[in-house]
ZANUKOL-220871 format. One line per field, with one value per residue (C-alpha): residue in three letters; residue number from 1; x, y, z. Coordinates in pm, 1 decimal, padded with zeros to 6 digits, always signed. Layout:
rest: [Ala:...]
nr: [NUM:...]
u: [X:...]
v: [Y:...]
w: [Z:...]
This chain:
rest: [Unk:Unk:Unk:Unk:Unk:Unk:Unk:Unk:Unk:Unk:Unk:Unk:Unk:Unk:Unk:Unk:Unk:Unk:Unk:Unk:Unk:Unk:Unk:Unk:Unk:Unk:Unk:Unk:Unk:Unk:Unk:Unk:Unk:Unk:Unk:Unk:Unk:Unk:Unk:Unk:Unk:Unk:Unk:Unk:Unk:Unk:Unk:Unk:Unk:Unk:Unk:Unk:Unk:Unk:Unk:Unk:Unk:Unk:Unk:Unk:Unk:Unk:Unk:Unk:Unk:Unk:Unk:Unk:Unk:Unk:Unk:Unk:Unk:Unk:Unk:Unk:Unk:Unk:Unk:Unk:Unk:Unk:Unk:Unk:Unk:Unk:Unk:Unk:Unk:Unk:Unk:Unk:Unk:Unk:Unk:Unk:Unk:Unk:Unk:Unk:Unk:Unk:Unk:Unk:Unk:Unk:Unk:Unk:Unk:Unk:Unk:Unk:Unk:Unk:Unk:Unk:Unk:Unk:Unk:Unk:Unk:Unk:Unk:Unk:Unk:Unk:Unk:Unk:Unk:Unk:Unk:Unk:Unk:Unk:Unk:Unk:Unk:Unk:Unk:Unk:Unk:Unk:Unk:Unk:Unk:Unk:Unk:Unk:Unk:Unk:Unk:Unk:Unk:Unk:Unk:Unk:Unk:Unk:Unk:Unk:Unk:Unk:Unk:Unk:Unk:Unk:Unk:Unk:Unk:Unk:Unk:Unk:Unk:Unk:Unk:Unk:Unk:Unk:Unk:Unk:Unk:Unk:Unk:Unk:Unk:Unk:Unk:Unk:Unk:Unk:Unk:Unk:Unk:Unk:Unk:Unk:Unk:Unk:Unk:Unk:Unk:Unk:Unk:Unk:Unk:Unk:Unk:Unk:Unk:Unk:Unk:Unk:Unk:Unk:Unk:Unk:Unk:Unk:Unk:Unk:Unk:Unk:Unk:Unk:Unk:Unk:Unk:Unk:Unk:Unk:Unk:Unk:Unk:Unk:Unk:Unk:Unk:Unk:Unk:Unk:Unk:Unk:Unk:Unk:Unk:Unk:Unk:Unk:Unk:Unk:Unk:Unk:Unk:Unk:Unk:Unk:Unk:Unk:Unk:Unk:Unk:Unk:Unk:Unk:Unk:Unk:Unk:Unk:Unk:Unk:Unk:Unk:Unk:Unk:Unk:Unk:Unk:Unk:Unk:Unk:Unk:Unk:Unk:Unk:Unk:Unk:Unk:Unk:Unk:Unk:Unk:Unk:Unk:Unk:Unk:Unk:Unk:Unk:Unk:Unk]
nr: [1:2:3:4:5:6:7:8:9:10:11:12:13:14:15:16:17:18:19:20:21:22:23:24:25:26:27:28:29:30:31:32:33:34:35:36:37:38:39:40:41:42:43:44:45:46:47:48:49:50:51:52:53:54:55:56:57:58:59:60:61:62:63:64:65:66:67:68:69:70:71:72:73:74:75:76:77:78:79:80:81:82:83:84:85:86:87:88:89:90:91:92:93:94:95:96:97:98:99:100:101:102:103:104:105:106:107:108:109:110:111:112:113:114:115:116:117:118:119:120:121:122:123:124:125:126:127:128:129:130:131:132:133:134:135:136:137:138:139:140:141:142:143:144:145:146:147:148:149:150:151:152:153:154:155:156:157:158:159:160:161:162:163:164:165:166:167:168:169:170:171:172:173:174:175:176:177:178:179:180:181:182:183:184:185:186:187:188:189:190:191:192:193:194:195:196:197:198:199:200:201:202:203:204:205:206:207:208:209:210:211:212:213:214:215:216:217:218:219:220:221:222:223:224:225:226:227:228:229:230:231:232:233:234:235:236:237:238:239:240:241:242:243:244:245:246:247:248:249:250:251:252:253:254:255:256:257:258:259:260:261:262:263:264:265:266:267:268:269:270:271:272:273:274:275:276:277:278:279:280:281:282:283:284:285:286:287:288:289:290:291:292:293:294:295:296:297:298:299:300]
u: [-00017.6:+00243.9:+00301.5:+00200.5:+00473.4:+00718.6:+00571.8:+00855.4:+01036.8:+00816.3:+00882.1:+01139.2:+01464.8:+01659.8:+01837.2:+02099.8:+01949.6:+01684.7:+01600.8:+01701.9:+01642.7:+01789.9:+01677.8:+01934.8:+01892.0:+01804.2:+01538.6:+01672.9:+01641.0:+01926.3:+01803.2:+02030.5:+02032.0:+02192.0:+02551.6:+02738.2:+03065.5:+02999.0:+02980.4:+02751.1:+02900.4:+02843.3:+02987.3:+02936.3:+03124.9:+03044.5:+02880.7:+02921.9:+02616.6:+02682.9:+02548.6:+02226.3:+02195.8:+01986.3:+01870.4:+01537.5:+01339.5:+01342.1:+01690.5:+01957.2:+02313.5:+02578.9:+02883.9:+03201.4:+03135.0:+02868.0:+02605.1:+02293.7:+02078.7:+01729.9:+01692.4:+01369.9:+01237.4:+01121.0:+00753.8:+00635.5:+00554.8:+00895.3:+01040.0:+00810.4:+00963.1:+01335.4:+01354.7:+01527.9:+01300.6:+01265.3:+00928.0:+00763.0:+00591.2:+00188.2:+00252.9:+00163.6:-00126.5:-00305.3:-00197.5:-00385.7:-00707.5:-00679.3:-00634.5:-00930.1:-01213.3:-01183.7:-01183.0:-00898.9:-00981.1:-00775.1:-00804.4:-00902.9:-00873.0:-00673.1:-00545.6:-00329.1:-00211.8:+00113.4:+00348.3:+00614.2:+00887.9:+00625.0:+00511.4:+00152.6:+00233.2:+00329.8:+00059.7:-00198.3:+00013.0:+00015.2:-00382.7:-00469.3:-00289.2:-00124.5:-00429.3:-00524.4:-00419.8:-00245.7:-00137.8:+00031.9:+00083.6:+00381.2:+00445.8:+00834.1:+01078.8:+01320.0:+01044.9:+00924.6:+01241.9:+01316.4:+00955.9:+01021.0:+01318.5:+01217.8:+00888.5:+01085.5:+01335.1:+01039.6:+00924.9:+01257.8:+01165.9:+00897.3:+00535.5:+00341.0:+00030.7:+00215.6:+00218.9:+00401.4:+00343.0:+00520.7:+00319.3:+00001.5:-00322.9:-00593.2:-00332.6:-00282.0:-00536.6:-00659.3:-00812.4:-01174.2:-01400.9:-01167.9:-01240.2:-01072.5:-00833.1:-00610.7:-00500.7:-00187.5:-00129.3:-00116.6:-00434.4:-00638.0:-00979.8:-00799.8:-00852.9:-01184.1:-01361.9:-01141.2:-01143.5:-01544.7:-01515.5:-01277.0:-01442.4:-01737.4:-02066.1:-02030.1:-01654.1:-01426.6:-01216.3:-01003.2:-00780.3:-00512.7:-00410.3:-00200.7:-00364.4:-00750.1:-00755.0:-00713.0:-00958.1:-01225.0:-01150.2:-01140.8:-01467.1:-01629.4:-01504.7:-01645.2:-02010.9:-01990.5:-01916.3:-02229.3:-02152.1:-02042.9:-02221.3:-02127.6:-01783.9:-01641.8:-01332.4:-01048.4:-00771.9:-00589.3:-00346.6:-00133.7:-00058.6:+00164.3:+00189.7:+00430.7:+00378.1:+00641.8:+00478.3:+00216.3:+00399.7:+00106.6:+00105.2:+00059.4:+00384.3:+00517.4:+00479.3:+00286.7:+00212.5:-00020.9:-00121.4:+00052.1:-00262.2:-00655.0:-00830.9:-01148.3:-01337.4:-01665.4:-01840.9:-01958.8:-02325.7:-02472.1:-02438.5:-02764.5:-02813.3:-02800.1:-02657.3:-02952.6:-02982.0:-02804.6:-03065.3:-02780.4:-02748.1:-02415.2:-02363.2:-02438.3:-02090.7:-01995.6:-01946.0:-01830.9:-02096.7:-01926.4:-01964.7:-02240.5:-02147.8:-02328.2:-02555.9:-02493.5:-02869.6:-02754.7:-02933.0:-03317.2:-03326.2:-03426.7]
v: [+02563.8:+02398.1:+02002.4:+01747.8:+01655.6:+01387.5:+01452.4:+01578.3:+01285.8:+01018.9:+01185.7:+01352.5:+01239.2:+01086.8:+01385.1:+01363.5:+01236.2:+00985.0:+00659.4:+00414.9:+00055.6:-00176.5:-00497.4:-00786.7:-01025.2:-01260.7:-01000.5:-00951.6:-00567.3:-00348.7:+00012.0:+00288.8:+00701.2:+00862.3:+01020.4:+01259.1:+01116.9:+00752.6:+00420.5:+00144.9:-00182.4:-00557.8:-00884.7:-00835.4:-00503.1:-00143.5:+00200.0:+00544.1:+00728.2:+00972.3:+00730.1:+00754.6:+01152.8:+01286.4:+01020.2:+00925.3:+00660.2:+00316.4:+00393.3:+00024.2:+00055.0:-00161.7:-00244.6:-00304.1:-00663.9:-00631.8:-00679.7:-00460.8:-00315.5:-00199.5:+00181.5:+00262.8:+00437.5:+00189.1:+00178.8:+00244.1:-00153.8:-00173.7:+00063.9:-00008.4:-00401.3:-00317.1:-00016.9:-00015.5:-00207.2:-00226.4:-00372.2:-00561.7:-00370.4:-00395.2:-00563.4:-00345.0:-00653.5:-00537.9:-00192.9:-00185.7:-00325.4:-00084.1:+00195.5:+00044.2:-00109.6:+00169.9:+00457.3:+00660.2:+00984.9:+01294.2:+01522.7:+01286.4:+01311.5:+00963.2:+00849.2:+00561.9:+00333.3:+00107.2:+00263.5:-00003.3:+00068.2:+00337.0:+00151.3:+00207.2:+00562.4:+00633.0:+00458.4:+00685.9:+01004.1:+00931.1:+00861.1:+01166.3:+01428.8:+01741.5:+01874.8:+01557.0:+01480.5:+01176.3:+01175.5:+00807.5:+00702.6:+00438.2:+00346.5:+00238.7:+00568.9:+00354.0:+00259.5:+00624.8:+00702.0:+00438.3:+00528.2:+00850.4:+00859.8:+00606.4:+00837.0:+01141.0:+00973.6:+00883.1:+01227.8:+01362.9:+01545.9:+01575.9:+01530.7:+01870.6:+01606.7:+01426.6:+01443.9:+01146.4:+01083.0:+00841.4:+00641.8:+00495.5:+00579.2:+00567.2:+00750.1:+01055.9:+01079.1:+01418.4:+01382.8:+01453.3:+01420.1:+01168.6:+01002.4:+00725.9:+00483.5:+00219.0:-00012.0:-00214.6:-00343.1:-00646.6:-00562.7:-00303.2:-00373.1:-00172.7:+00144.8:+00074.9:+00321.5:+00630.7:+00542.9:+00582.5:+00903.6:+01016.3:+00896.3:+01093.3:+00947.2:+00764.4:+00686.7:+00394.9:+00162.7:-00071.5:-00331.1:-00554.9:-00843.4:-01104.5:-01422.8:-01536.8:-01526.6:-01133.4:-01136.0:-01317.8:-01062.4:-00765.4:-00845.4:-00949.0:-00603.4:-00427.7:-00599.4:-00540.5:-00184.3:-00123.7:+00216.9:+00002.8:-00150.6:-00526.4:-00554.1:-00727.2:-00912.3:-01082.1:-01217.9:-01189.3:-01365.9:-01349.8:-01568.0:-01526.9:-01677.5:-01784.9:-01709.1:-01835.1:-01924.4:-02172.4:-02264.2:-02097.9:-02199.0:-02072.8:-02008.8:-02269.9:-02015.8:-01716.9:-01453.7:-01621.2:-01490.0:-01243.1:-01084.0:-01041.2:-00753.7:-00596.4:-00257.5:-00121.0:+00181.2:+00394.9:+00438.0:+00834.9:+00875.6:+00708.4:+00482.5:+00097.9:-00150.4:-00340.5:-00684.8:-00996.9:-01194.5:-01447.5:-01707.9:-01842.5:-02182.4:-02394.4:-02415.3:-02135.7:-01886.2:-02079.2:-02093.8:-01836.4:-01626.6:-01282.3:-01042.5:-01037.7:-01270.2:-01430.8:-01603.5:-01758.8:-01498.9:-01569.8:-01273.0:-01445.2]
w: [-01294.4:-01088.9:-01164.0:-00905.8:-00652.4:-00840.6:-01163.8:-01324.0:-01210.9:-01395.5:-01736.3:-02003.0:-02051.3:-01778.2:-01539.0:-01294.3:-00947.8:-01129.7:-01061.0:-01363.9:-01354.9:-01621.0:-01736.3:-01870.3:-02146.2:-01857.4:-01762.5:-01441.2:-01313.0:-01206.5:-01029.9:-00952.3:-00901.8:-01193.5:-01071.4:-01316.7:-01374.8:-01202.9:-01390.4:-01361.2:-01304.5:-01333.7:-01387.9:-01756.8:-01777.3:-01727.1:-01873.0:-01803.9:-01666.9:-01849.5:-02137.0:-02017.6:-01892.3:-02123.3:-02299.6:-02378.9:-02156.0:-02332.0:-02450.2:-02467.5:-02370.4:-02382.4:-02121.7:-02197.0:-02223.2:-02533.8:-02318.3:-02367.3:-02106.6:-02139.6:-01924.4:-01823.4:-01461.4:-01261.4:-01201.4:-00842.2:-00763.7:-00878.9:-00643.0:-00340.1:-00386.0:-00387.2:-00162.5:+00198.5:+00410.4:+00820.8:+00825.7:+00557.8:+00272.4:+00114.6:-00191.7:-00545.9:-00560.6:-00216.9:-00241.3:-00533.2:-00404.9:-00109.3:-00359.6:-00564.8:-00301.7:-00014.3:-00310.7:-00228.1:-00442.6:-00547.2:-00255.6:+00018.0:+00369.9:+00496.8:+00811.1:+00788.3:+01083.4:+01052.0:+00809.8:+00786.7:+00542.8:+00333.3:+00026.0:+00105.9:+00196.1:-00110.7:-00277.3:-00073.8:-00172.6:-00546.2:-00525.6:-00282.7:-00445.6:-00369.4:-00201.8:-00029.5:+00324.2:+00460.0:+00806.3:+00889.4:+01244.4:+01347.2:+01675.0:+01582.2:+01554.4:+01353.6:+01142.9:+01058.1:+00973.7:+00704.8:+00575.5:+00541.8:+00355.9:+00104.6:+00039.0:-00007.5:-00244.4:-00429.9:-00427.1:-00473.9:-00133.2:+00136.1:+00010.6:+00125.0:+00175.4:+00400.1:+00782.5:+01007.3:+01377.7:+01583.7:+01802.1:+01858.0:+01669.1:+01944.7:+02160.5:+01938.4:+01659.2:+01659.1:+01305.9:+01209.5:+00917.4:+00807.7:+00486.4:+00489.3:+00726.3:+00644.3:+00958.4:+00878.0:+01237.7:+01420.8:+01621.6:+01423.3:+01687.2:+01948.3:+01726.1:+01593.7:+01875.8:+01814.9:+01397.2:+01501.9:+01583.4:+01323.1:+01005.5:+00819.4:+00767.4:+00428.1:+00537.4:+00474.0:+00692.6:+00553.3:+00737.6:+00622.2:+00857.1:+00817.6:+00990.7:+00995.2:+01383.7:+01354.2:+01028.7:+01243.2:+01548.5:+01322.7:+01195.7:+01526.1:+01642.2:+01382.7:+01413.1:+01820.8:+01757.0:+01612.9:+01352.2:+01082.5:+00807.8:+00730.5:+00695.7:+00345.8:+00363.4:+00084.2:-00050.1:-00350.8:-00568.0:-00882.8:-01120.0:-01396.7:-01763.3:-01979.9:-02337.0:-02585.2:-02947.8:-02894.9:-02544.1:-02369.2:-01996.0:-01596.5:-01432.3:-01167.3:-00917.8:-00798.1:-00561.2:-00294.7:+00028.9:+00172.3:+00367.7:+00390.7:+00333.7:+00501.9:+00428.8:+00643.9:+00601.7:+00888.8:+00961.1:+01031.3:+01423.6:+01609.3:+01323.0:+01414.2:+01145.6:+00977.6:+01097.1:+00949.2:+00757.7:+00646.6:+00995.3:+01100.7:+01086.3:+01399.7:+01601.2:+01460.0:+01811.5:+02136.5:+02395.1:+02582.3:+02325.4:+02395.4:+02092.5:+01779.8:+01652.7:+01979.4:+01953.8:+01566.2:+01345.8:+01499.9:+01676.8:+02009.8]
């Protein structure tokens, strides 16, 4: 039996062509590719790489300055944070609760909307599998292009679950009996009819949007569309420690917002979405307003 894609590259000893990242005394982190006959410099001297080809993982080696350098492969959050970028990337924190709250499983069927500079791509193609499918849709060539590379140097080559179309989703999705869809996009609404008709009964669609004017429109969208179950929506954020001795305290700073997060389920076709029984406070839709709960949750 044939290893997953990339698999070979997360484990052994360290081969010409891999990833290493090094950590100073400082704990600042250092990544590089692994070149036969090359040397690794810094301000504090320099190594060989030949010094580390071969060795294990979790080997130390020292420049020419005395300074040692912890070698290890750098994790995927790792990479996904330092790689080439021509959009912004999901951070490893909401890539994570994508990966976690719309249940991307080994051999799932995703469509994915807004690749960016492919961190989530890559997520979705670790999760899914070899005999998953993830086909990713950017409207920006010179996006795609950036994505794609850094996914395949991930890889260490093209991903055979992996199919990329440039351009719009509602313009070109072909999919069906999707599983699940991820819209990363600045207005993920205008896709919600074709995602409709894309996803399986059972299905998941999960958006991630940066402001709470396209949270409250996203969800408004969803409600008016009327094959969704009620949608869920969050943030997250990260807080580190310090932990020296008894000096036990919250860092100074932390990863806050950097987007919300909102999963719905699709209904089984010709089945409406049970009512609301929680009512929206007064004020809460203009007076111009007919969607939805346009009567405040009574019904009338």
């Amino acid at each position: 039996m044939s290893e997953p894609t990339g698999a070979a590259r997360r484990r052994g000893p360290f081969k010409v062509g891999d990833q290493v990242q090094l950590t100073d005394p400082k704990g600042r982190h250092y990544t590089f590719t692994l070149e036969a006959g090359k040397n690794f410099h810094t301000h504090k001297g320099s190594f060989p790489h030949d010094e580390l080809i071969g060795a294990p993982e979790g080997s130390v080696v020292r420049t020419t300055g005395n300074v040692a350098y912890l070698a290890l492969r750098p994790l995927l959050p790792d990479y996904v944070l330092s790689m080439p970028r021509g959009a912004a990337v999901v951070y490893p924190k909401d890539a994570g609760q994508i990966l976690a709250f719309a249940d991307i499983f080994p051999g799932a069927r995703v469509v994915e909307a807004g690749v960016g500079s492919g961190s989530l791509s890559t997520f979705l193609l670790r999760a899914i599998g070899d005999q998953g499918m993830l086909h990713s849709y950017e409207r920006r060539a010179d996006f795609a292009e950036i994505a794609q590379a850094n996914v395949e140097r991930y890889f260490g080559g093209p991903h055979p679950a992996w199919q990329l179309t440039v351009g719009d989703l509602q313009d070109n999705l072909s999919d069906t009996d999707v599983d699940r869809v991820i819209l990363d996009m600045l207005a993920p609404w205008e896709c919600l009819e074709a995602v409709s008709k894309a996803l399986v009964p059972g299905g998941i669609v999960c958006c991630y949007v940066a402001t709470t004017t396209q949270l409250a429109r996203t969800v408004e969208s969803i409600r008016e569309i009327g094959c969704f179950n009620e949608p869920t929506a969050w943030e997250t954020m990260i807080r580190n420690w310090h932990i020296e001795g008894l000096a036990v305290r919250p860092d100074h700073r932390m990863i806050g917002h950097t987007g919300f997060l909102l999963t719905a389920r699709r209904l089984a076709d010709g089945v409406e979405p049970p009512m609301r029984r929680r009512r929206p406070a007064k004020g809460a839709y203009g007076e111009d307003y007919t969607g939805p709960n346009a009567d405040g949750g009574t019904g009338r």
